[in-house]
VOMAR-822164 format. One record per residue (C-alpha): y, z, x; residue in three letters. Coordinates in Angstrom, 1 decimal, decimal comma. Layout:
residues N
@Y->Y | Z->Z | X->X | residu->ALA
...
//
This chain:
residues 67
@Y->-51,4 | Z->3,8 | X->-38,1 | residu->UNK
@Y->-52,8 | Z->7,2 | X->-38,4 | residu->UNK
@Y->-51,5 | Z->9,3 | X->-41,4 | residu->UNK
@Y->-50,6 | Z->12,9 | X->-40,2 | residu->UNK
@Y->-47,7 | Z->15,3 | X->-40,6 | residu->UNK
@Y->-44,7 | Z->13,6 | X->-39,4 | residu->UNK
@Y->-41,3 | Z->14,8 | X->-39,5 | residu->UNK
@Y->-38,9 | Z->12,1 | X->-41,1 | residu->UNK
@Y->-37,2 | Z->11,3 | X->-37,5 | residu->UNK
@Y->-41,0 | Z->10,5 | X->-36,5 | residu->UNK
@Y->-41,6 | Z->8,4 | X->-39,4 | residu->UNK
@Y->-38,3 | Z->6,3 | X->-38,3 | residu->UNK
@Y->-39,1 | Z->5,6 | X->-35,0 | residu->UNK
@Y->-42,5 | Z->4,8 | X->-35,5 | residu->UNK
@Y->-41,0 | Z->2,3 | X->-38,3 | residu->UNK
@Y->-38,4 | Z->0,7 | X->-35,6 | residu->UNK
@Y->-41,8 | Z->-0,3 | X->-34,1 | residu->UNK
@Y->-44,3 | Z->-1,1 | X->-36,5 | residu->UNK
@Y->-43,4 | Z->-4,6 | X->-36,1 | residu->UNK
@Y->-42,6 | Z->-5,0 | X->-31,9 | residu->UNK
@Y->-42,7 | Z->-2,9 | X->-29,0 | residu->UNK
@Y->-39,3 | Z->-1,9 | X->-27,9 | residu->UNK
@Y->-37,7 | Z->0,0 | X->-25,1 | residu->UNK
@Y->-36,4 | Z->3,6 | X->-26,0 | residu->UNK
@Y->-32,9 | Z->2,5 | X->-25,9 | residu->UNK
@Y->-33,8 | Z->-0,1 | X->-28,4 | residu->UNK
@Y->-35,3 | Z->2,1 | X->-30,8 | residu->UNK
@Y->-32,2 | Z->4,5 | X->-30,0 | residu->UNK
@Y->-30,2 | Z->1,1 | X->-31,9 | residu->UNK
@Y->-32,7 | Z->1,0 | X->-34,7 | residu->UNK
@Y->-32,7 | Z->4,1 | X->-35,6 | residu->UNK
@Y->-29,8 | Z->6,1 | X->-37,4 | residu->UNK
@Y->-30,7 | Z->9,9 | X->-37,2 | residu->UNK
@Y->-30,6 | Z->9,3 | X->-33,2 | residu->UNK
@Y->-27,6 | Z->9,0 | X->-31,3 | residu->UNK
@Y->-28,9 | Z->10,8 | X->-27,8 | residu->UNK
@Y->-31,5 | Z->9,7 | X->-25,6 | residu->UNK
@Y->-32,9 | Z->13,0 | X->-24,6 | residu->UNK
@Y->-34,0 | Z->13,9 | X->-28,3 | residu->UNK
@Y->-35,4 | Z->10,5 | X->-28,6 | residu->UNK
@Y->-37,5 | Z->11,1 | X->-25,8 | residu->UNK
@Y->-39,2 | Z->14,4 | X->-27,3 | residu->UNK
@Y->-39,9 | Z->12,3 | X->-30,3 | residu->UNK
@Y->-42,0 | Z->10,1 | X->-28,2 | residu->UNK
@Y->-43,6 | Z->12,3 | X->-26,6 | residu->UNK
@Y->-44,7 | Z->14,2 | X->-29,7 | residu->UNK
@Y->-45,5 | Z->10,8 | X->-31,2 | residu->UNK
@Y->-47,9 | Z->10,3 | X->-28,2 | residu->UNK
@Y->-49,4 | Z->13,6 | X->-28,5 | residu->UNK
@Y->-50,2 | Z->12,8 | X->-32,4 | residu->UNK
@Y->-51,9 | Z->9,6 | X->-31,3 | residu->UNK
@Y->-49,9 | Z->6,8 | X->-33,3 | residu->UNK
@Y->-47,8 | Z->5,7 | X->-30,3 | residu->UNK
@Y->-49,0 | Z->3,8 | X->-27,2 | residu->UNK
@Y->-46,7 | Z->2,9 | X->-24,4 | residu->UNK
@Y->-47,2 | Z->0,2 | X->-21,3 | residu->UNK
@Y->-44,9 | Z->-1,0 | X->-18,4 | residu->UNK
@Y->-43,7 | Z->-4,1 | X->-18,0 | residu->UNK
@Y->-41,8 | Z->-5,7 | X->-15,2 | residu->UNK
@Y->-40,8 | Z->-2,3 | X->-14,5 | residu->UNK
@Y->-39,6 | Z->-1,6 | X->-18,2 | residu->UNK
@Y->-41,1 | Z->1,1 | X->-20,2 | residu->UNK
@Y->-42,0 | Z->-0,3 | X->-23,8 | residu->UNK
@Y->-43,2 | Z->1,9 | X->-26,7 | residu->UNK
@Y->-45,0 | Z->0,7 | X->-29,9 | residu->UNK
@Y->-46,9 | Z->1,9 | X->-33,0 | residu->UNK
@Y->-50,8 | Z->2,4 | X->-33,0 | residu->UNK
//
């Protein structure tokens, strides 16, 4: 994983998914500081825009994981 400035919500979720790619409403479970979707979706995107998270579809589910 790249190392850059990450902001300690950032750091969690890309933790949740060090290990396994998970949907966003399974990292939403892993991780504590998030209880709303919508914020957990600007984390990922500004995760994406850093570079350190790649995301697929499969069967028509979105997964995200760390890179």
């Amino acid at each position: 994983m790249k190392k850059q400035n990450l902001s300690a919500i950032e750091h969690s979720v890309l933790e949740a998914i060090q290990e396994k790619a998970l949907t966003s409403f399974e990292i939403l479970d892993k991780v504590e500081n998030l209880d709303m979707i919508l914020p957990l979706y600007s984390v990922l995107d500004n995760l994406n825009d850093k570079g350190v998270l790649k995301s697929y579809n499969s069967n028509d589910i979105k997964y995200h994981m760390a890179q």
